[in-house]
KOLMI-24608 format. One record per residue (C-alpha): residue number from 1; chain; x, y, z. Coordinates in steps of 0.001 Angstrom, whole numbers, padded with zeros to 6 digits, m for minus. Layout:
KOLMI-24608
PT  gumi  bami        X        Y        Z
PT   NUM     A        X        Y        Z
...
end
This chain:
KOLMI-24608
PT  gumi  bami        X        Y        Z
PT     1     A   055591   037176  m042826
PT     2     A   053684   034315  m041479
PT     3     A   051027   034968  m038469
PT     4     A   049483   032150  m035973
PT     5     A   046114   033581  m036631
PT     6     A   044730   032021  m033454
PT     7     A   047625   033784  m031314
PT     8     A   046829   037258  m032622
PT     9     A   043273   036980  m032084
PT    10     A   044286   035755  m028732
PT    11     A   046726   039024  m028114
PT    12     A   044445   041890  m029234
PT    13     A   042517   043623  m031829
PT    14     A   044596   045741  m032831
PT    15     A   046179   042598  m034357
PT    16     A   043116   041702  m036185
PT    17     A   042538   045300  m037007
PT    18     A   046154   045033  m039127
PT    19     A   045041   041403  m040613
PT    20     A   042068   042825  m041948
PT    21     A   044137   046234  m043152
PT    22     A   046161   044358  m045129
PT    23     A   049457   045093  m043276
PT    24     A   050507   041479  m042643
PT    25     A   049272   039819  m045753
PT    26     A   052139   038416  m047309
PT    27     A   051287   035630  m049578
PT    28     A   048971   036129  m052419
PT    29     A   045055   034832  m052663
PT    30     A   044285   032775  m055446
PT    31     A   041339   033519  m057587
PT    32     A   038459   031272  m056183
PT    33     A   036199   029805  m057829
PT    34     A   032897   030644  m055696
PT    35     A   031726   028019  m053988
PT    36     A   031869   029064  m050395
PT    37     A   029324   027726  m048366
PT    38     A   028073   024592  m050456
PT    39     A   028071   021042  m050060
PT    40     A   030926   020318  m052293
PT    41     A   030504   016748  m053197
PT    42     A   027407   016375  m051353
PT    43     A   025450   018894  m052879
PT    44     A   021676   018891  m052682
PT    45     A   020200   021641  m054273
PT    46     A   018142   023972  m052248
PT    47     A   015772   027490  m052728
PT    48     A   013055   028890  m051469
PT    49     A   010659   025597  m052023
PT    50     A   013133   023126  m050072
PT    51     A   013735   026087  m047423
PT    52     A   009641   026133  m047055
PT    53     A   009370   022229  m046928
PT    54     A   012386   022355  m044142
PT    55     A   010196   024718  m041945
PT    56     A   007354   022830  m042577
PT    57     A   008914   019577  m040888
PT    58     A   010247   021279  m037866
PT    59     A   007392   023913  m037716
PT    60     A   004402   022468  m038801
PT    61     A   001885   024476  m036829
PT    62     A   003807   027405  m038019
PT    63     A   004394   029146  m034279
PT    64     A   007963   030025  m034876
PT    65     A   007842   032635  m037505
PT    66     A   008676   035337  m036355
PT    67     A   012228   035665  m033994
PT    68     A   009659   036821  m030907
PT    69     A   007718   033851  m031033
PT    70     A   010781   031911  m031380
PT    71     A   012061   033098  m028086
PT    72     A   008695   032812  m026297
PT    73     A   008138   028757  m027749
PT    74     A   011996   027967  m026252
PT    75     A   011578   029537  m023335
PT    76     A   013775   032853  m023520
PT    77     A   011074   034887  m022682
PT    78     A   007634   033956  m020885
PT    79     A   005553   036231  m023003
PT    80     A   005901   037341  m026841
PT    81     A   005476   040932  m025783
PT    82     A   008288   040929  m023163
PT    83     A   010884   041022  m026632
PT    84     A   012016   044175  m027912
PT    85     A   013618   044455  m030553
PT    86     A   016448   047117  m029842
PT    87     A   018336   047422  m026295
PT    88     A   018283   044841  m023788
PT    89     A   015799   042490  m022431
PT    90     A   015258   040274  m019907
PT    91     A   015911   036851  m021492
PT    92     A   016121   033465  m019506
PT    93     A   019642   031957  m020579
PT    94     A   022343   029701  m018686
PT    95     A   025200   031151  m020657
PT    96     A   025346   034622  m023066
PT    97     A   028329   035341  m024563
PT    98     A   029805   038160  m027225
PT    99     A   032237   038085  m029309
PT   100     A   033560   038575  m033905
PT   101     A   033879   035428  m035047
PT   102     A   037014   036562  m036715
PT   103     A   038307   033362  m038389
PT   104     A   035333   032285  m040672
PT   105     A   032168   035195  m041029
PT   106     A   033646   038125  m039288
PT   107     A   030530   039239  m038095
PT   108     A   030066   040133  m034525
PT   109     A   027834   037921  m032582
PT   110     A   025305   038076  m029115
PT   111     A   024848   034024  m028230
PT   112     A   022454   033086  m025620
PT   113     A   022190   028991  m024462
PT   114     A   019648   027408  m022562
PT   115     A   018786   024153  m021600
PT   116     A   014819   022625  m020804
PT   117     A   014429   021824  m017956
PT   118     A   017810   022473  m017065
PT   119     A   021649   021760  m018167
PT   120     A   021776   019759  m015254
PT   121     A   019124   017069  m017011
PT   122     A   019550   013702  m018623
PT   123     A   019311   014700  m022611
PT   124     A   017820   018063  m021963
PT   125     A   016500   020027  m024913
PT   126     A   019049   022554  m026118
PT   127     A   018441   026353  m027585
PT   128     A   020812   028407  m028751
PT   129     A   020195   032449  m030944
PT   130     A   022724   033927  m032605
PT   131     A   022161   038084  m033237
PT   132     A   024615   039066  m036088
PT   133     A   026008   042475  m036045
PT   134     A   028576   044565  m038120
PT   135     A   030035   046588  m035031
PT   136     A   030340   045776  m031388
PT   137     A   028501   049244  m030932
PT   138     A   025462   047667  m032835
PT   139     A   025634   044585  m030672
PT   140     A   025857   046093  m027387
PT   141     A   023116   048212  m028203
PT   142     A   021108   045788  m030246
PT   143     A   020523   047766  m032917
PT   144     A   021378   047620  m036884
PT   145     A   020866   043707  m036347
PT   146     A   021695   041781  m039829
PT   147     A   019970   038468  m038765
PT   148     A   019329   036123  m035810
PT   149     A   020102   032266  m036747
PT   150     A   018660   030018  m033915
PT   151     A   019278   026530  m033193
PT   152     A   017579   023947  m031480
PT   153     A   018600   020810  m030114
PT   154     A   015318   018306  m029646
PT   155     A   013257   015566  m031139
PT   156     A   010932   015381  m033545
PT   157     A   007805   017376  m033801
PT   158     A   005629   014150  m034272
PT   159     A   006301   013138  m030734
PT   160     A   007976   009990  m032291
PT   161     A   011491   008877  m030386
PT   162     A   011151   011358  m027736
PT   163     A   014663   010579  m026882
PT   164     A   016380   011152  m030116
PT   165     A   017289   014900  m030065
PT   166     A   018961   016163  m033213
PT   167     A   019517   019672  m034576
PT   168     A   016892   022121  m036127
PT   169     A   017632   025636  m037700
PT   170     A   016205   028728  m038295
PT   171     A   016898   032140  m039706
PT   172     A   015494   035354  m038914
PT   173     A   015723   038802  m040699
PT   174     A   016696   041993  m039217
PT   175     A   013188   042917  m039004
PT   176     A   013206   039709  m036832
PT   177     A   010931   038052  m039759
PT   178     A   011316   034218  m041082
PT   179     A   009813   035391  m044139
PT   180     A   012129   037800  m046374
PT   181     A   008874   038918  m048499
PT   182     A   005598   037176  m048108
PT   183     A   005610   033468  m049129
PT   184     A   009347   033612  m049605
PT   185     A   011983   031987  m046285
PT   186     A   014651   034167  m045560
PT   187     A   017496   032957  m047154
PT   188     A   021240   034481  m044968
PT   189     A   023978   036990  m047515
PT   190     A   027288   035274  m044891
PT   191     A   029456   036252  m046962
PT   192     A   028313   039149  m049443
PT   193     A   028703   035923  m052494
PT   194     A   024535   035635  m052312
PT   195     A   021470   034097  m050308
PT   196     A   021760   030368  m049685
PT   197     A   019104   028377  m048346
PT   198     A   018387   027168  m045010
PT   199     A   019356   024090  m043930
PT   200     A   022252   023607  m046340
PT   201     A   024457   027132  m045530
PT   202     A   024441   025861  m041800
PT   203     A   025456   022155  m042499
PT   204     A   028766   023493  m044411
PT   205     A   030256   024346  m040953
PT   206     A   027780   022026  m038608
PT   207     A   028344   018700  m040403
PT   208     A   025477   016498  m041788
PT   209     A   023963   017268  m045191
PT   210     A   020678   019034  m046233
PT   211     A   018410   016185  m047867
PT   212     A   016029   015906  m050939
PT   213     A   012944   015626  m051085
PT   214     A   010657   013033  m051003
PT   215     A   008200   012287  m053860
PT   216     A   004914   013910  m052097
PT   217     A   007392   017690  m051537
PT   218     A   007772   016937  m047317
PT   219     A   011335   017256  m046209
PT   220     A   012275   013915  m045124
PT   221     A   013625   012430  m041784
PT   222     A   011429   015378  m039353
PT   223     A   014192   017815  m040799
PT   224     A   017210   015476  m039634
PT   225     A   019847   017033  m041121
PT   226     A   023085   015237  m038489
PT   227     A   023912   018408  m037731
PT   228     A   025351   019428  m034386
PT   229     A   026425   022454  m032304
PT   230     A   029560   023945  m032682
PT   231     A   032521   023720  m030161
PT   232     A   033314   027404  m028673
PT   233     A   037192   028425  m029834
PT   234     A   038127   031221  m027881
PT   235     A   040973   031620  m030295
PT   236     A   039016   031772  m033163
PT   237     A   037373   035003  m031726
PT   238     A   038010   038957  m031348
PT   239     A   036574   040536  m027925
PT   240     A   034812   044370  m027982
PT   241     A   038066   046713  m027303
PT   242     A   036106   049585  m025632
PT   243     A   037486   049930  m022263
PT   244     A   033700   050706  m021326
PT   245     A   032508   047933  m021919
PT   246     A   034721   045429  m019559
PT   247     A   031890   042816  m019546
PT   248     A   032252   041913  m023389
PT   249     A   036026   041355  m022564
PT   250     A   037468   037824  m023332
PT   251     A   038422   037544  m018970
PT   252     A   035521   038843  m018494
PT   253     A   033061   036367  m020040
PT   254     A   035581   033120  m019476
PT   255     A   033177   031558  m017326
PT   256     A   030099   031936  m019813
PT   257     A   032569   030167  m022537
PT   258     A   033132   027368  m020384
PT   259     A   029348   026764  m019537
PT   260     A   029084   027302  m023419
PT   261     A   030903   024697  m024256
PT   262     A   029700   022230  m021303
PT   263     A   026214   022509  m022703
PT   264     A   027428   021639  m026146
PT   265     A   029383   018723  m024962
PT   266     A   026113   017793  m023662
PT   267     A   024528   017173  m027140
PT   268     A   027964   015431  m028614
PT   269     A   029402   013243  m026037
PT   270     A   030743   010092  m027284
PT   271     A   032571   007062  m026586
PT   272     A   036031   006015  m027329
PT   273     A   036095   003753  m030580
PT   274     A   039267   001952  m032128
PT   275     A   040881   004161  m035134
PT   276     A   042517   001484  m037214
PT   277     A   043697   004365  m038919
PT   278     A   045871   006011  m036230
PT   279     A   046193   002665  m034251
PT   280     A   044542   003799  m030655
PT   281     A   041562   004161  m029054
PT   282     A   040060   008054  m029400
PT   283     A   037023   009979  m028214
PT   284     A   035537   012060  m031542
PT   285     A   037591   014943  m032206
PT   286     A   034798   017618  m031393
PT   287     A   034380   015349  m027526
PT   288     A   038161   015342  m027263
PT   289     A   038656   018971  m028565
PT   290     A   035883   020375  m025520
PT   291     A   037682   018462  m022923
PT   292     A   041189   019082  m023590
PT   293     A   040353   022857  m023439
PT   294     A   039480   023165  m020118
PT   295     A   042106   020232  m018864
PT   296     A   040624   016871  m020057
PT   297     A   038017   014315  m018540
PT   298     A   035803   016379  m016197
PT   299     A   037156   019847  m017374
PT   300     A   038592   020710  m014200
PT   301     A   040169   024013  m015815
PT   302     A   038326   027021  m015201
PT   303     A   039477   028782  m018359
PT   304     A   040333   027712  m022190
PT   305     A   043874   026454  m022978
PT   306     A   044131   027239  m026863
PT   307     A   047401   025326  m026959
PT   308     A   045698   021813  m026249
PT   309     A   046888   019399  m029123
PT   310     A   045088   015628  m029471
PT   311     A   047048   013258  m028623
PT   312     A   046354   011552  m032058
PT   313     A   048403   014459  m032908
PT   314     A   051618   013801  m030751
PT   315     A   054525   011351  m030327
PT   316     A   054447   008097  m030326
PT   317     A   051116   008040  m032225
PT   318     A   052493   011077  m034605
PT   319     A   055304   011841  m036170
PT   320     A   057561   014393  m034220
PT   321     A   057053   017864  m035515
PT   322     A   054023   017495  m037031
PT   323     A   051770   019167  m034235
PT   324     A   053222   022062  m036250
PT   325     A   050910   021574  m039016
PT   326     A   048021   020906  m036472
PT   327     A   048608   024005  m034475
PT   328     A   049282   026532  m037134
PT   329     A   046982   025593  m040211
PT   330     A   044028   022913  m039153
PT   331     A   043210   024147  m035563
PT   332     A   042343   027961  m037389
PT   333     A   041419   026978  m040717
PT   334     A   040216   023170  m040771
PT   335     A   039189   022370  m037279
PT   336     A   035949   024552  m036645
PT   337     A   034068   022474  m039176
PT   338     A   035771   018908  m039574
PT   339     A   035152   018546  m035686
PT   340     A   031451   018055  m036596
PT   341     A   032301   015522  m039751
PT   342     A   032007   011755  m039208
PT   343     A   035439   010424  m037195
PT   344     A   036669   009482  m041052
PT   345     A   036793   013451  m041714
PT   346     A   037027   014952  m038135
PT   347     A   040938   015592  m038586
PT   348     A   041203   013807  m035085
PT   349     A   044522   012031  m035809
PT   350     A   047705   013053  m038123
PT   351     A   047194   009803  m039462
PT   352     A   044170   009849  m040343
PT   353     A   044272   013194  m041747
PT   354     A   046831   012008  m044244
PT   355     A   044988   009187  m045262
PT   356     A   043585   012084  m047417
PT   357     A   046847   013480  m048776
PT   358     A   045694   013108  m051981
PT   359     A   042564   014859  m051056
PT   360     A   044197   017926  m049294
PT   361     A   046148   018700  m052312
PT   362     A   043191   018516  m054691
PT   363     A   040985   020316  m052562
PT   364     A   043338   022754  m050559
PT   365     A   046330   023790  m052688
PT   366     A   045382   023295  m056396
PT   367     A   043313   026300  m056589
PT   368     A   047052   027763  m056663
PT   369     A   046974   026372  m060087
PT   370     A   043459   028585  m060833
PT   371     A   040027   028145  m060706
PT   372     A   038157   025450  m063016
PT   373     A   036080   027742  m065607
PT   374     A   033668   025170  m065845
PT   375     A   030729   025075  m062967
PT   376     A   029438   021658  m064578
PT   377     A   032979   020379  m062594
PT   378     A   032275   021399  m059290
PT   379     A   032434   018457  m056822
PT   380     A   033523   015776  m059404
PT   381     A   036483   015049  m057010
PT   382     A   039273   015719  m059989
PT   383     A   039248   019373  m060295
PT   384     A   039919   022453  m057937
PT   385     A   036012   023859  m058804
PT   386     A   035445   022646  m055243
PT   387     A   037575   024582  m052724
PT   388     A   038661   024923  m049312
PT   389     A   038999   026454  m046858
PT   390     A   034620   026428  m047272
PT   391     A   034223   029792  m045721
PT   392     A   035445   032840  m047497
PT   393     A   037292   035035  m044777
PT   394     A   038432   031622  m043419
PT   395     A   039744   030645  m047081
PT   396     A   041939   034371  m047499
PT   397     A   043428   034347  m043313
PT   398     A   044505   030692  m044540
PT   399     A   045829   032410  m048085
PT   400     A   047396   035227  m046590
PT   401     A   048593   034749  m043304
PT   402     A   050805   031992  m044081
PT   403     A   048572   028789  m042470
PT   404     A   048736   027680  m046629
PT   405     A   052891   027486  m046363
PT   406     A   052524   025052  m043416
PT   407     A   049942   023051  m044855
PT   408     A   051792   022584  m047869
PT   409     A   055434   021868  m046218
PT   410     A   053885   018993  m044636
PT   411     A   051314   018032  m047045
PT   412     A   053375   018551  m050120
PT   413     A   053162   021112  m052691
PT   414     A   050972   021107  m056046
PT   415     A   052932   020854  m059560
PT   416     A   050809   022842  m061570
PT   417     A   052513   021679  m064715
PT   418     A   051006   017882  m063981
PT   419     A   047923   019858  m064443
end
């Protein structure tokens, strides 16, 4: 039985309840070969000594280590001691959102935006905190937290091009600590496979690469990483299903989505550029993807229209039929995290998706063949060590549900015996 994994979120819980029971898996999960959450091909290695020279370039006077402070130097709170750590609190947000982010981590989420000095502003500065919980009970009450990942969208530290904002990360315990034990970053267990380091585990899904460093230990570039906020799929998410608690429903908490994803569009606009690839003029897919949510240019919608397909995507510039393949396999599984990949990668166009046929099949559909034994492989662009989907609850949905039959009916399937 095949599932349009972005439908049933979009229908109920219950559905995702019987996803995640097992009742609708029908296809079976290849072994995989660990490597969730890593850099494939552009690997840098990272632990707790890159982590600390990271921090060091966006932190240098050290006055975000704790997840209080954090709030109190962005502006969330006007006082260190106003944060509590369990129950509410009075935070200063434009948007605040909850929601499980079903399709990739499954953990249930609290995100609070803001903008300095407002969202309104030419280039404003950009914060964004992320509480991770394992219930909606925990995240209503605030209690039981797992971690809080914060992001920040501003220029460097050094004062030097003011007007060049770019992403920065950090990750905070449950104890609300950026320290796991002294002397030692926190380093975030997504997906129960082990700690990976921070930057790295965030540029998987938000695009850019973690760098080396340079000869003298500093992290290089101010912490530049090319990293960029993420686009808010409704579809992608489950909504809490306790009738008492209305305000954490999906209707409910439309409007916060859309000012969400306005103030992310704010960091990513772009301009159209000419895709010799698909033959047309096209915004980058992430721009393109925001808009046609909420009705195009100007998002004149007031709520999110899941079915929105890019035109790079549709007749004449694709292939009748093929929005198939789009809809049902790279909006759930692919799209999330190719939207913040150079245009080259961002899955914008069927064309120039397919420029990587090659690729997919390597990448996506050989692991059918089993896992390469041999870790000294990984990423050398001629074996299935390196796998995707990159996320591991993202990688079994796309297994299991049936997105992996569509993707290979129009990608073509693997002969394992040319293996």
């Amino acid at each position: 039985m095949k599932i349009n994994l972005a439908r049933c979120l979009a229908i109920s819980t219950m559905c995702v309840g019987l996803l995640l029971a097992g009742f609708i898996f029908s296809n079976t999960i290849p072994l995989d070969p660990d490597t969730f959450l890593t850099m494939l091909e552009r690997y840098v290695p990272e632990d707790a000594t890159t982590e600390t020279a990271y921090y060091a370039a966006v932190d240098p006077e050290n006055k975000k280590t704790t997840y209080a402070d954090w709030l109190f130097e962005t502006g969330f709170i006007d006082d260190p001691q106003d944060y509590e750590s369990t129950g509410p609190f009075a935070i200063h947000a434009d948007a605040s959102v909850t929601h499980q982010n079903v399709a990739d981590l499954g953990f249930i989420r609290r995100v609070s935006t803001r903008c300095e000095p407002s969202c309104d502003a030419t280039n404003p500065d950009i914060y964004s905190v992320i509480e991770n919980y394992l219930t909606f009970d925990d995240a209503a009450a605030r209690t039981n937290r797992l971690a809080s990942v914060t992001m920040e969208w501003t220029s460097a530290v050094d004062g030097s091009r003011p007007s060049k904002k770019f992403v920065v990360f950090y990750a905070y315990t449950g104890a609300d600590e950026r320290d796991q034990s002294p002397g030692i970053p926190f380093q975030p267990d997504l997906d129960g496979r082990g700690q990976k380091a921070i930057p790295g585990l965030c540029n998987t899904c938000h695009g850019g690469a973690p760098r080396d460093l340079g000869s003298d230990g500093t992290y290089q570039a101010n912490g530049n990483t090319r990293s960029l906020f993420l686009p808010m799929d409704l579809d992608n998410f489950a909504f809490d299903p306790d009738p008492n608690r209305q305000e954490l429903s999906r209707a409910a908490q439309e409007a916060e989505y859309k000012k969400m994803n306005e103030i992310v569009l704010t960091s990513r606009r772009s301009k159209e550029k000419f895709d010799e690839e698909a033959g047309m003029y096209r915004l980058a897919a992430g721009h393109e993807l925001i808009e046609g949510w909420y009705g195009g240019p100007g998002m004149p919608n007031d709520t999110f229209d899941g079915e929105f397909v890019p035109a790079g995507w549709l007749p004449p510039a694709a292939p009748v039929g093929v929005d198939e393949l789009y809809s049902e396999a790279i909006a759930p599984a692919c799209r999330s995290c190719h939207a913040q990949q150079k245009r080259e990668l961002d899955f914008g166009t069927y064309d120039g998706f397919m420029v990587f046929e090659d690729a997919h099949k390597e990448l996506v559909l050989s692991i059918e063949c089993g896992p390469d034994d041999d870790p000294k492989d990984r990423g050398d662009g001629n074996d299935n060590q390196a796998v995707m989907p990159l996320a591991k609850e993202t990688y079994e949905i796309f297994w299991a549900t049936g997105q992996a039959t569509v993707f290979s009916h129009h990608v073509g399937a693997i002969d394992c015996s040319d293996r």
